[in-house]
PyMOL Python script that loads the backbone (N, CA, C, O; Angstrom):
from pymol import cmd

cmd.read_pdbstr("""\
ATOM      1  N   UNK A   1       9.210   1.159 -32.275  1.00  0.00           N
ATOM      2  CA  UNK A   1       8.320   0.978 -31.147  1.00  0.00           C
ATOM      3  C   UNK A   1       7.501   2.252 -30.981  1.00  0.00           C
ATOM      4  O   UNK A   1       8.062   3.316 -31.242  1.00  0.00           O
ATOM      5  N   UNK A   2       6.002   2.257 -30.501  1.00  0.00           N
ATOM      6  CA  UNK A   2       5.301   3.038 -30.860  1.00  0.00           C
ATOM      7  C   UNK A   2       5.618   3.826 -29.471  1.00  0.00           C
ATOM      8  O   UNK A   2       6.279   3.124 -28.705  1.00  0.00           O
ATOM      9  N   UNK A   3       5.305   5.110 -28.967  1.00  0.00           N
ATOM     10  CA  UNK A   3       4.843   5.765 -27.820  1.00  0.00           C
ATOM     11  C   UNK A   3       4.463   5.019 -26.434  1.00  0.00           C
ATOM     12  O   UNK A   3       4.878   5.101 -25.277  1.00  0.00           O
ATOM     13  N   UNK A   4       3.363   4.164 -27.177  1.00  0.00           N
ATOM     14  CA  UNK A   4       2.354   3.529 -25.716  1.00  0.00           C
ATOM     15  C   UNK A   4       3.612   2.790 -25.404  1.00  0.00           C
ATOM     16  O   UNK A   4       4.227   3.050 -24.370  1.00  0.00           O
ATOM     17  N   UNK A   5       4.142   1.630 -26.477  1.00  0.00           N
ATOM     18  CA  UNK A   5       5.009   0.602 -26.230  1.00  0.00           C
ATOM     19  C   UNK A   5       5.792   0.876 -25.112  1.00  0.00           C
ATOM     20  O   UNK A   5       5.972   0.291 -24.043  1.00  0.00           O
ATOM     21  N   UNK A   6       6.420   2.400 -25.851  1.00  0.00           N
ATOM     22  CA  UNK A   6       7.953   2.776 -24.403  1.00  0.00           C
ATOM     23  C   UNK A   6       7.206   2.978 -23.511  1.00  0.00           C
ATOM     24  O   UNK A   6       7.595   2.384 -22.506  1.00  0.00           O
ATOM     25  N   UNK A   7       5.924   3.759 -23.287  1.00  0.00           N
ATOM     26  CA  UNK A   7       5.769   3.966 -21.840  1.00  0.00           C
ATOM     27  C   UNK A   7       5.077   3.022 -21.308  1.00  0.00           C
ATOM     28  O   UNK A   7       4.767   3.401 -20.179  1.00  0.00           O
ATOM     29  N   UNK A   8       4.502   1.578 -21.599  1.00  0.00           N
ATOM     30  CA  UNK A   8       4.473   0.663 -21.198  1.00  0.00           C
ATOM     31  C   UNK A   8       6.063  -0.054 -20.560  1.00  0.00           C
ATOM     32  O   UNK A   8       6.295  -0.262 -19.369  1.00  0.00           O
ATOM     33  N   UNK A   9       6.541  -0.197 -21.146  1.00  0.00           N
ATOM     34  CA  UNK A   9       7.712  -0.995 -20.679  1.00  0.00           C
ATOM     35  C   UNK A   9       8.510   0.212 -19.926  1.00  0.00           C
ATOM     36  O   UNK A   9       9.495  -0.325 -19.419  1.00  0.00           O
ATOM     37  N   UNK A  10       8.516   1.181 -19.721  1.00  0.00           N
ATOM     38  CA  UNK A  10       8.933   2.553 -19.077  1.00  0.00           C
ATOM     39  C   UNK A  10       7.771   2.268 -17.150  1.00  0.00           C
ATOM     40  O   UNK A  10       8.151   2.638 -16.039  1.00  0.00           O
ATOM     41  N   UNK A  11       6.567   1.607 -17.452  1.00  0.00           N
ATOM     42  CA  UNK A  11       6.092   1.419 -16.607  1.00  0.00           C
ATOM     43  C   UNK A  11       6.197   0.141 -15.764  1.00  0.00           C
ATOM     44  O   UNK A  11       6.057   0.191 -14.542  1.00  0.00           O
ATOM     45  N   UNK A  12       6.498  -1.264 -16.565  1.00  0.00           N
ATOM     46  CA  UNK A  12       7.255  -1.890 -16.012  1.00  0.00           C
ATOM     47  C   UNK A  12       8.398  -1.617 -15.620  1.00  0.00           C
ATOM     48  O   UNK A  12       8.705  -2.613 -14.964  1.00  0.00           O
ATOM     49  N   UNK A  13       9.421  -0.768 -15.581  1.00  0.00           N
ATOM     50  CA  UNK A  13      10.462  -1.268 -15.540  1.00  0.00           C
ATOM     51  C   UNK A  13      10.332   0.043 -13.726  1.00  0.00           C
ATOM     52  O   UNK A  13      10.901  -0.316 -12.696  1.00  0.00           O
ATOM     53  N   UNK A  14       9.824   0.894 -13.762  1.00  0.00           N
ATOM     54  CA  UNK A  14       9.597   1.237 -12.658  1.00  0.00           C
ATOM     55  C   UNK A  14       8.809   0.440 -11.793  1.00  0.00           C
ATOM     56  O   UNK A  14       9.372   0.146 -10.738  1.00  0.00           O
ATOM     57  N   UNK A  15       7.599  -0.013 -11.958  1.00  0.00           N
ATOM     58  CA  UNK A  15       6.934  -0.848 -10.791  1.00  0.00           C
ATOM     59  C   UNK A  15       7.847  -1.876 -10.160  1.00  0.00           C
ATOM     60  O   UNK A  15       7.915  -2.095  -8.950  1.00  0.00           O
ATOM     61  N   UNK A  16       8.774  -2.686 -11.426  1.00  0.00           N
ATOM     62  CA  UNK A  16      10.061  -3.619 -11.176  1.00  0.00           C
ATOM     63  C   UNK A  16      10.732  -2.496  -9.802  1.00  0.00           C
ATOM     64  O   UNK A  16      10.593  -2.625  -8.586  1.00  0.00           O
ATOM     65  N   UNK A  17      11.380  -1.548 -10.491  1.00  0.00           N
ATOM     66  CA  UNK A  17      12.265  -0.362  -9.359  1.00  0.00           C
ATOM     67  C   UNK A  17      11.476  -0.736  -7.920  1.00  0.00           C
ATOM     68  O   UNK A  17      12.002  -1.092  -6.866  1.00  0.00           O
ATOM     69  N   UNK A  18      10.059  -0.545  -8.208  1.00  0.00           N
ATOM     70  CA  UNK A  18       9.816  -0.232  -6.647  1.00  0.00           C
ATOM     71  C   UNK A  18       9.466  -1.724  -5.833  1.00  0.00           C
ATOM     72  O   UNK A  18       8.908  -1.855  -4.744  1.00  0.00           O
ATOM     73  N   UNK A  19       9.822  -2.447  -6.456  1.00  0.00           N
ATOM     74  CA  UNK A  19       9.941  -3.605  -5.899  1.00  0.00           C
ATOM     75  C   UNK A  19       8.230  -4.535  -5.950  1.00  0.00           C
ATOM     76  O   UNK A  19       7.807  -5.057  -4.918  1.00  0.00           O
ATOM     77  N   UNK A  20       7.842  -4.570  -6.591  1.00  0.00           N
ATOM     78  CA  UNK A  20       6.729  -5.440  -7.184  1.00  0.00           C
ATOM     79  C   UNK A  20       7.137  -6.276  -8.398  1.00  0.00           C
ATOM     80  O   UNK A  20       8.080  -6.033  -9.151  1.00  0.00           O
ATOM     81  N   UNK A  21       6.538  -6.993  -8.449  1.00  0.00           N
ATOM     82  CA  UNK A  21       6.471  -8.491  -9.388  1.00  0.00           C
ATOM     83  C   UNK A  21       4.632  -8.403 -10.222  1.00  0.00           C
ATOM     84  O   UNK A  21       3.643  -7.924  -9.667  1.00  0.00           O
ATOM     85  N   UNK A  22       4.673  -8.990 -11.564  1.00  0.00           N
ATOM     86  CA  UNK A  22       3.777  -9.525 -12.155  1.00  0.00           C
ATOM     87  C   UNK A  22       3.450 -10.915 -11.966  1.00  0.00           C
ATOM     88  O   UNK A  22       3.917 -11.755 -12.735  1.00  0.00           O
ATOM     89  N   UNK A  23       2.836 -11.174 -11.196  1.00  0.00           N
ATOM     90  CA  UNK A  23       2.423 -12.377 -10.795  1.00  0.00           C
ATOM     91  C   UNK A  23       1.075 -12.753 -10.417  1.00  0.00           C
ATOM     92  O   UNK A  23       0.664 -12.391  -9.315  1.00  0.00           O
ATOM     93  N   UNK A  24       0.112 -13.636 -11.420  1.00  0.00           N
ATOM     94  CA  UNK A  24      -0.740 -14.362 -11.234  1.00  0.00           C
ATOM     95  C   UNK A  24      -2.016 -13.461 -11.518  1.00  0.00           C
ATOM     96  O   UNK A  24      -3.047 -13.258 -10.875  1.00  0.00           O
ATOM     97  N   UNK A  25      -1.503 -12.970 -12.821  1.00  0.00           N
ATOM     98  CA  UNK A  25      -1.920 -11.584 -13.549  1.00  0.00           C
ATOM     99  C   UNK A  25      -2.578 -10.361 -12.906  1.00  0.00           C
ATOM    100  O   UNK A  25      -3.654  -9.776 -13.037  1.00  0.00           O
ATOM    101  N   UNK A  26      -1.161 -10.181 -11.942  1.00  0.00           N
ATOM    102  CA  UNK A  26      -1.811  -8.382 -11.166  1.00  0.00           C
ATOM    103  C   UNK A  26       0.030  -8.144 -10.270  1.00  0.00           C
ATOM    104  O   UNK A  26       0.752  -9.090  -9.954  1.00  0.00           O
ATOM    105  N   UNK A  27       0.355  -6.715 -10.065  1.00  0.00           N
ATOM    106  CA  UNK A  27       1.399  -6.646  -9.784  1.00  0.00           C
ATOM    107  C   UNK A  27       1.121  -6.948  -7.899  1.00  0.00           C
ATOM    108  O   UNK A  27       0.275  -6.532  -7.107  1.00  0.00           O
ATOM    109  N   UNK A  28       1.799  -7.473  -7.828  1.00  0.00           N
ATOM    110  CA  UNK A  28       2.290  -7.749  -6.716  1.00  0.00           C
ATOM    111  C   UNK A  28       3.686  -7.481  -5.598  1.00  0.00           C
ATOM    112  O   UNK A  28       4.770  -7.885  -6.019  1.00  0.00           O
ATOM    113  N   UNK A  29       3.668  -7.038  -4.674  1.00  0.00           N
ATOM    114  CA  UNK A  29       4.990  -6.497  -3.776  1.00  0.00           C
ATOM    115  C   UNK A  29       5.505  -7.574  -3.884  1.00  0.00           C
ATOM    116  O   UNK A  29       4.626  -8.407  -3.665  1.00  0.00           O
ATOM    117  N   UNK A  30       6.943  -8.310  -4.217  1.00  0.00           N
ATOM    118  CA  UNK A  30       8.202  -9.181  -3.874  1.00  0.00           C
ATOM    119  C   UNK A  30       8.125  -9.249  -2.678  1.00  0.00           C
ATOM    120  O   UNK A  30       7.997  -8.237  -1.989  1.00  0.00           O
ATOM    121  N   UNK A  31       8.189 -10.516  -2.158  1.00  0.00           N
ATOM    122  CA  UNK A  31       8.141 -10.549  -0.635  1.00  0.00           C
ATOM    123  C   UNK A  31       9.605 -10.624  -0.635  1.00  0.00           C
ATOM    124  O   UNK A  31      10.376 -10.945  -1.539  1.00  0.00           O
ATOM    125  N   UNK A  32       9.869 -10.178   0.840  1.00  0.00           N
ATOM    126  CA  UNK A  32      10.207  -9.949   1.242  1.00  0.00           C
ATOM    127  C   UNK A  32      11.080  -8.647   1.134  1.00  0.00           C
ATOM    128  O   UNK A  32      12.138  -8.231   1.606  1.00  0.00           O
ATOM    129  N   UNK A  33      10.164  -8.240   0.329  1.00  0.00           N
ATOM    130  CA  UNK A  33      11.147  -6.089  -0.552  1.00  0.00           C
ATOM    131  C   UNK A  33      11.362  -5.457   0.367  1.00  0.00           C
ATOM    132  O   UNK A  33      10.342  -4.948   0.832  1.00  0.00           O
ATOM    133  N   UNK A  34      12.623  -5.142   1.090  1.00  0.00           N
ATOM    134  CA  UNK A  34      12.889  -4.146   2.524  1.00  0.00           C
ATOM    135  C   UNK A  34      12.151  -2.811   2.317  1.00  0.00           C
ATOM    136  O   UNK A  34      11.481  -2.334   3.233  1.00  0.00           O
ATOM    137  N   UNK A  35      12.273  -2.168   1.051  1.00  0.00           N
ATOM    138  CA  UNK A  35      11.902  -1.084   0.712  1.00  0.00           C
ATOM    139  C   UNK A  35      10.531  -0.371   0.845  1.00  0.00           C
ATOM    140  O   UNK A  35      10.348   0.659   1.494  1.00  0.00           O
ATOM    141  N   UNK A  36       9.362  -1.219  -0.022  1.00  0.00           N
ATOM    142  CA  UNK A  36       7.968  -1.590  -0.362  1.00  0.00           C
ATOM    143  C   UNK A  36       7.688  -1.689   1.211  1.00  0.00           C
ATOM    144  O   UNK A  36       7.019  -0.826   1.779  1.00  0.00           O
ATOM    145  N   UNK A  37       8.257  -2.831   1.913  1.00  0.00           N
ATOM    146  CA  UNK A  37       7.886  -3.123   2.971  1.00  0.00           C
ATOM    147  C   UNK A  37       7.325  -2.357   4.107  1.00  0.00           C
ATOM    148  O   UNK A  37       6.227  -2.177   4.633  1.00  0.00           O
ATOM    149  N   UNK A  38       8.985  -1.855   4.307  1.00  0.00           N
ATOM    150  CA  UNK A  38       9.601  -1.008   5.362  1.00  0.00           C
ATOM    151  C   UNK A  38       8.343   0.626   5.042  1.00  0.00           C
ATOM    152  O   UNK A  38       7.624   1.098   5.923  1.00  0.00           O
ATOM    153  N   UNK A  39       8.390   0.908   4.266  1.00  0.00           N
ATOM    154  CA  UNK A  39       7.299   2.270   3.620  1.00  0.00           C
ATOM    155  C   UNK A  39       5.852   1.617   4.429  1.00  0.00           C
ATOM    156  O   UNK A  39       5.386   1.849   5.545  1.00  0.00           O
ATOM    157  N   UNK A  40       5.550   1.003   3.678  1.00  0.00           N
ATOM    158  CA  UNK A  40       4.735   0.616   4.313  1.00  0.00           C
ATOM    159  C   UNK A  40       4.217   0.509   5.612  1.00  0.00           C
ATOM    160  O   UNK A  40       3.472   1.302   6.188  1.00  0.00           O
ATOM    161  N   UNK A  41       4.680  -0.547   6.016  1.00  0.00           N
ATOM    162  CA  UNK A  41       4.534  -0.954   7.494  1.00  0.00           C
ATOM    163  C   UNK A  41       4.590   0.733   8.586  1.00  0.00           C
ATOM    164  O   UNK A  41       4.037   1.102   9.623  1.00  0.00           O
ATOM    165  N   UNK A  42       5.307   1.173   7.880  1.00  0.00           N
ATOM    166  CA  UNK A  42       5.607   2.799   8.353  1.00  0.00           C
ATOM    167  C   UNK A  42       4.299   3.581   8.492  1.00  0.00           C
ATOM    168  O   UNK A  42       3.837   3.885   9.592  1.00  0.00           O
ATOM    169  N   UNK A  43       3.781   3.863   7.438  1.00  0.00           N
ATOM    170  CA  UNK A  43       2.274   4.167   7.504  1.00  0.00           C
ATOM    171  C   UNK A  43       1.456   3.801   7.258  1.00  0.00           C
ATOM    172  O   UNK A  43       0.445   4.262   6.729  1.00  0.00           O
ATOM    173  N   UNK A  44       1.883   2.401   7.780  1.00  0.00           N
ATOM    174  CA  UNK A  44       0.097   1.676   8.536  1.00  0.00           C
ATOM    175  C   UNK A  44       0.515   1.844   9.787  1.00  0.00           C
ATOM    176  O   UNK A  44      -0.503   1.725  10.470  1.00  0.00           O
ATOM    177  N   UNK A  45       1.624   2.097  10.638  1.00  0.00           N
ATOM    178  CA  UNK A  45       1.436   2.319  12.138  1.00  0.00           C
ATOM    179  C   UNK A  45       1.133   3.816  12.433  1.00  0.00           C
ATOM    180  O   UNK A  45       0.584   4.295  13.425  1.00  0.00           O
ATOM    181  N   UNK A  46       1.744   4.592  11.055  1.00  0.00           N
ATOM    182  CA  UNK A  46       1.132   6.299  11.302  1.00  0.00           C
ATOM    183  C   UNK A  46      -0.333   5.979  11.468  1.00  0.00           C
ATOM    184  O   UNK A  46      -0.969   6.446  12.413  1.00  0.00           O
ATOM    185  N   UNK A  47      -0.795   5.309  10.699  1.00  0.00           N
ATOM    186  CA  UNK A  47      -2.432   5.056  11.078  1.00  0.00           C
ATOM    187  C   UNK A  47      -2.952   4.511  12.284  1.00  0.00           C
ATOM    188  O   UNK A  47      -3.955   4.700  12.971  1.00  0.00           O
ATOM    189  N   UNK A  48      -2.135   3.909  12.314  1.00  0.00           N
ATOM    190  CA  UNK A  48      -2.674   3.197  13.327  1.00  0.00           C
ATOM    191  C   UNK A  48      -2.520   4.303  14.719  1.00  0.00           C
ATOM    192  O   UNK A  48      -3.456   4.494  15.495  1.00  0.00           O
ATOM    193  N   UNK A  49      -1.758   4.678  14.795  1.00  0.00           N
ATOM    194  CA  UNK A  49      -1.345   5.536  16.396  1.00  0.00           C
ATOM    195  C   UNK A  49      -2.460   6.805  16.090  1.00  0.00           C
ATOM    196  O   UNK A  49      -3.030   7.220  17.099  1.00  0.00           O
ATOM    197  N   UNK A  50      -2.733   7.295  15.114  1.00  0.00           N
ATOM    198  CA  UNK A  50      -3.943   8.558  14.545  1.00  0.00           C
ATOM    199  C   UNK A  50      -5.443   7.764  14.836  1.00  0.00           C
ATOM    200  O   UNK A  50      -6.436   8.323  15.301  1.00  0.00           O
ATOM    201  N   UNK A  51      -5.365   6.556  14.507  1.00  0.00           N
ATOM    202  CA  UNK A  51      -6.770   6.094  14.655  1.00  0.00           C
ATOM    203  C   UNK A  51      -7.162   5.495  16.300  1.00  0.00           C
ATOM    204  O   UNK A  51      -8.294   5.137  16.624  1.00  0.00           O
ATOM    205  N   UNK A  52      -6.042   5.486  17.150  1.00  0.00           N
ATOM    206  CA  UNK A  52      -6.069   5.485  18.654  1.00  0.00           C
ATOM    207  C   UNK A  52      -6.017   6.458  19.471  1.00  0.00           C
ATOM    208  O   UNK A  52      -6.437   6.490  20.628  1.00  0.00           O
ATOM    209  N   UNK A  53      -5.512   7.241  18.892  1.00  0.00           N
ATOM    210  CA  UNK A  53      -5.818   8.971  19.166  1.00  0.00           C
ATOM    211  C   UNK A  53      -7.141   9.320  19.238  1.00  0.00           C
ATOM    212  O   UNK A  53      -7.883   9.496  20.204  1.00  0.00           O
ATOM    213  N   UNK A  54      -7.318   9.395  18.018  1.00  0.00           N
ATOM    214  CA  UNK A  54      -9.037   9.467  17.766  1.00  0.00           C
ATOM    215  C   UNK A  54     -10.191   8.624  18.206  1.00  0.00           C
ATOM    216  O   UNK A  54     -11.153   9.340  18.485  1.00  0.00           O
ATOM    217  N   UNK A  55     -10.416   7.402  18.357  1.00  0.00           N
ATOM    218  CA  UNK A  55     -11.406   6.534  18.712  1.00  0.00           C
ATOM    219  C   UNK A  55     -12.292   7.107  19.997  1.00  0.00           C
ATOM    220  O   UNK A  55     -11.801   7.075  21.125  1.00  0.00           O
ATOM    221  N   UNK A  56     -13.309   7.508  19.817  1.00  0.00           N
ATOM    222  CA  UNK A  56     -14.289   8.180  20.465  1.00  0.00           C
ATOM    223  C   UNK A  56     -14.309   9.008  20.978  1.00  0.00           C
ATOM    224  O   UNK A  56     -14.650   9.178  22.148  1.00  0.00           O
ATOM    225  N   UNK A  57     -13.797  10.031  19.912  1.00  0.00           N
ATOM    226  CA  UNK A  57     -13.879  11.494  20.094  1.00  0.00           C
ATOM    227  C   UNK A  57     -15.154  11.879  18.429  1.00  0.00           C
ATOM    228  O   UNK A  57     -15.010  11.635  17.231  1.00  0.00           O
ATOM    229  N   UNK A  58     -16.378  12.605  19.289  1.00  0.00           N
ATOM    230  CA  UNK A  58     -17.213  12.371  18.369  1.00  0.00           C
ATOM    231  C   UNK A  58     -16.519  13.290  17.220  1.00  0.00           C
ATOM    232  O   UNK A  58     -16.644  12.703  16.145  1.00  0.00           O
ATOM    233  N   UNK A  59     -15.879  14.439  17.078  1.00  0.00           N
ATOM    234  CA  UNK A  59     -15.479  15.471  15.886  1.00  0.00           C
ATOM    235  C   UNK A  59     -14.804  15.046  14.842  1.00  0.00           C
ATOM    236  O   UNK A  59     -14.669  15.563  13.733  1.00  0.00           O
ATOM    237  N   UNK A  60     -14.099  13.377  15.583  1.00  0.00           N
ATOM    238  CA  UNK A  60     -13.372  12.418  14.528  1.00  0.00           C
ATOM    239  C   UNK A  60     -14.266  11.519  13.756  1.00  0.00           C
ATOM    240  O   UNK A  60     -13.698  11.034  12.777  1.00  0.00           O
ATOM    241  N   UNK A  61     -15.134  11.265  13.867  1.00  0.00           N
ATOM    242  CA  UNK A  61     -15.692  10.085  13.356  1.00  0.00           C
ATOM    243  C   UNK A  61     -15.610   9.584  11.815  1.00  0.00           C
ATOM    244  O   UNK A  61     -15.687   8.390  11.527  1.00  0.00           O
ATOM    245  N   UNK A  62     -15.451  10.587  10.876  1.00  0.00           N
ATOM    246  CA  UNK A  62     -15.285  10.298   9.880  1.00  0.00           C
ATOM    247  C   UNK A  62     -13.734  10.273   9.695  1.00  0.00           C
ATOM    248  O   UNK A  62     -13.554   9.875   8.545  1.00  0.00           O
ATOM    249  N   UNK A  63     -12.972  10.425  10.074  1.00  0.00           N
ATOM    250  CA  UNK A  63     -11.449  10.443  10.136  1.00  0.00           C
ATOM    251  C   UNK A  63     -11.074   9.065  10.521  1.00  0.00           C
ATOM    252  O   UNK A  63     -10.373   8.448   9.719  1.00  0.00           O
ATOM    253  N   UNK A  64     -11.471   8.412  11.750  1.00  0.00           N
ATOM    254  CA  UNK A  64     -11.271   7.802  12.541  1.00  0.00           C
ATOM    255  C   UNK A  64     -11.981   6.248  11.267  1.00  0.00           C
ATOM    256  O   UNK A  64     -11.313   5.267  10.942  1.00  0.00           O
ATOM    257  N   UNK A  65     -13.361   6.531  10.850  1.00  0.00           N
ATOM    258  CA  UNK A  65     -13.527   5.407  10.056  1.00  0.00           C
ATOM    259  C   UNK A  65     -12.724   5.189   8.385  1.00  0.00           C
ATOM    260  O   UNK A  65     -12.819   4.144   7.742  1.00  0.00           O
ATOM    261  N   UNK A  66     -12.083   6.219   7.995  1.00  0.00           N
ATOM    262  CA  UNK A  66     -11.180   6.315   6.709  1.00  0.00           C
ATOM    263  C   UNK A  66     -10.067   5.520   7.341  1.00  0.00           C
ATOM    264  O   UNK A  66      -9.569   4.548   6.773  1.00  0.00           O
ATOM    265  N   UNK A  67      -9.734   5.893   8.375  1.00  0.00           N
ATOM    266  CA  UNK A  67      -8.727   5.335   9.035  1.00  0.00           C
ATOM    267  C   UNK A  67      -8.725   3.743   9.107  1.00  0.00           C
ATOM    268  O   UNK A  67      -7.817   2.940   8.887  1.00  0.00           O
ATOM    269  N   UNK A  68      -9.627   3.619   9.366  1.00  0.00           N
ATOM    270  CA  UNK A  68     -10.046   2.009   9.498  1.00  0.00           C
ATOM    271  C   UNK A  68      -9.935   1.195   8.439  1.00  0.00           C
ATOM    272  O   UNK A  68      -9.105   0.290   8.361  1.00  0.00           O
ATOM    273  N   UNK A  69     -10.891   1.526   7.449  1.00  0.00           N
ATOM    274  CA  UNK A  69     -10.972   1.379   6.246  1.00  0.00           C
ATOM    275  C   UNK A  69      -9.544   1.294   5.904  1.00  0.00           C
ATOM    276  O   UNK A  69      -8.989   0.243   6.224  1.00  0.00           O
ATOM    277  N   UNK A  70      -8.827   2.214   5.303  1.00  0.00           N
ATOM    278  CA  UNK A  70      -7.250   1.810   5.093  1.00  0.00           C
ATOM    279  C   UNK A  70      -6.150   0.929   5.669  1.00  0.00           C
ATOM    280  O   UNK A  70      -5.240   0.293   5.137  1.00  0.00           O
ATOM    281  N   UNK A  71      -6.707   1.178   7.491  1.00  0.00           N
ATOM    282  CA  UNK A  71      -5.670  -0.174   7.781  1.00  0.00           C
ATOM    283  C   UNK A  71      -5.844  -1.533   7.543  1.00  0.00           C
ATOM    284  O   UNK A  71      -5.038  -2.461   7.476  1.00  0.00           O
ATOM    285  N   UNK A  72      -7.094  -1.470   7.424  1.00  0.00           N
ATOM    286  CA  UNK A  72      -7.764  -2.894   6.924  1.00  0.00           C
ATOM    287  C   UNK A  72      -7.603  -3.275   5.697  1.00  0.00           C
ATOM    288  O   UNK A  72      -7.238  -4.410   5.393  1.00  0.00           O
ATOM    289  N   UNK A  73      -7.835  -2.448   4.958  1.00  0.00           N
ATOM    290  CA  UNK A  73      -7.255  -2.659   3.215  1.00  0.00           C
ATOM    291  C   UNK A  73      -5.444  -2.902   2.844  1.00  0.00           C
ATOM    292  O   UNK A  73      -4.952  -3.247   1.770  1.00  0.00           O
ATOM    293  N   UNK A  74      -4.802  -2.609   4.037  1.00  0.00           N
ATOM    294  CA  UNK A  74      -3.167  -2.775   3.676  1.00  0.00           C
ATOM    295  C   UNK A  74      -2.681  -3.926   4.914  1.00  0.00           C
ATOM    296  O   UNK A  74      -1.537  -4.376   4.991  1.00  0.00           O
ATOM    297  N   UNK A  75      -3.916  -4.319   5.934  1.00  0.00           N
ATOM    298  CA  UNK A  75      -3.534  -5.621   6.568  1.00  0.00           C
ATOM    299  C   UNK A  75      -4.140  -7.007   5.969  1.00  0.00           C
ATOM    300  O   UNK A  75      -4.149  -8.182   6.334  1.00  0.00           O
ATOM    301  N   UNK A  76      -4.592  -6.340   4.971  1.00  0.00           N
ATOM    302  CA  UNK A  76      -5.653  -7.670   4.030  1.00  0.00           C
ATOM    303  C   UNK A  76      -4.505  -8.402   3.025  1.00  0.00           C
ATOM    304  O   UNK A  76      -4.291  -9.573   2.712  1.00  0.00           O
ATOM    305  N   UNK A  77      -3.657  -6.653   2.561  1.00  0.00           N
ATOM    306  CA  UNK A  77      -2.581  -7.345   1.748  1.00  0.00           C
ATOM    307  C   UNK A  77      -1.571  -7.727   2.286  1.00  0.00           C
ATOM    308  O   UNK A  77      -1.312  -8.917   2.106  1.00  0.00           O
ATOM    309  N   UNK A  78      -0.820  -7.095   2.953  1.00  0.00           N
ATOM    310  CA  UNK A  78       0.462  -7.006   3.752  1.00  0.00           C
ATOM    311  C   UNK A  78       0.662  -8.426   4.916  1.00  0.00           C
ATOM    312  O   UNK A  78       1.635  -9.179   4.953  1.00  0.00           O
ATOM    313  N   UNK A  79      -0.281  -8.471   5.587  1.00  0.00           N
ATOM    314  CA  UNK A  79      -0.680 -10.054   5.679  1.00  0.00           C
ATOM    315  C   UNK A  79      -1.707 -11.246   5.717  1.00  0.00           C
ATOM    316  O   UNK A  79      -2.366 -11.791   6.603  1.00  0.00           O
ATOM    317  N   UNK A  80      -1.504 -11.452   3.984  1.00  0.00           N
ATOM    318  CA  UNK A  80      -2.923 -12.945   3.442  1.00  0.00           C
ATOM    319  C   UNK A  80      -2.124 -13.746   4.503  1.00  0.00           C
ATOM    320  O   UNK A  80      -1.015 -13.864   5.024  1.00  0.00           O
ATOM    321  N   UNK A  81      -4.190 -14.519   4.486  1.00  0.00           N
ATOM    322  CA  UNK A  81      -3.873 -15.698   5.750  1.00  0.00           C
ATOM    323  C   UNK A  81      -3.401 -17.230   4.603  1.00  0.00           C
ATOM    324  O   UNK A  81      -3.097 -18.310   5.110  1.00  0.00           O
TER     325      UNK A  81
END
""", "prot")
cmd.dss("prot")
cmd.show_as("cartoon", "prot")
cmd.util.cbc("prot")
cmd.orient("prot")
């Protein structure tokens, strides 16, 4: 087996570890993964409580819209309608 090979399957076998699945050709979080989850959900509410902090304070504004941007990008995945 060549180099790439092992660290291909060296890379599955961690994404497997962290609790994602190959499914419907793109890795995907295992629902219901306590782990994946739990991380998660963790800091999207760090965001979330930083981006309520901030909301119209003008020195934030670019903080405050990264902020956005990200919670929106991990409530798009975390929960499809």
């Amino acid at each position: 087996m060549s180099l790439i090979d092992r660290q291909r399957v060296e890379a599955v076998r961690f994404l497997e570890a962290q609790g994602y699945a190959f499914e419907e050709g793109g890795w995907k979080p295992i629902v219901g993964n306590t782990s994946a989850t739990l991380e998660g959900d963790a800091i999207h509410a760090m965001m979330v409580r930083r981006a309520e902090a901030i909301a119209g304070h003008p020195d934030h504004e670019a903080e405050f819209e990264s902020l956005t941007i990200a919670i929106n990008a991990y409530e798009s995945v975390r929960w499809r309608a």
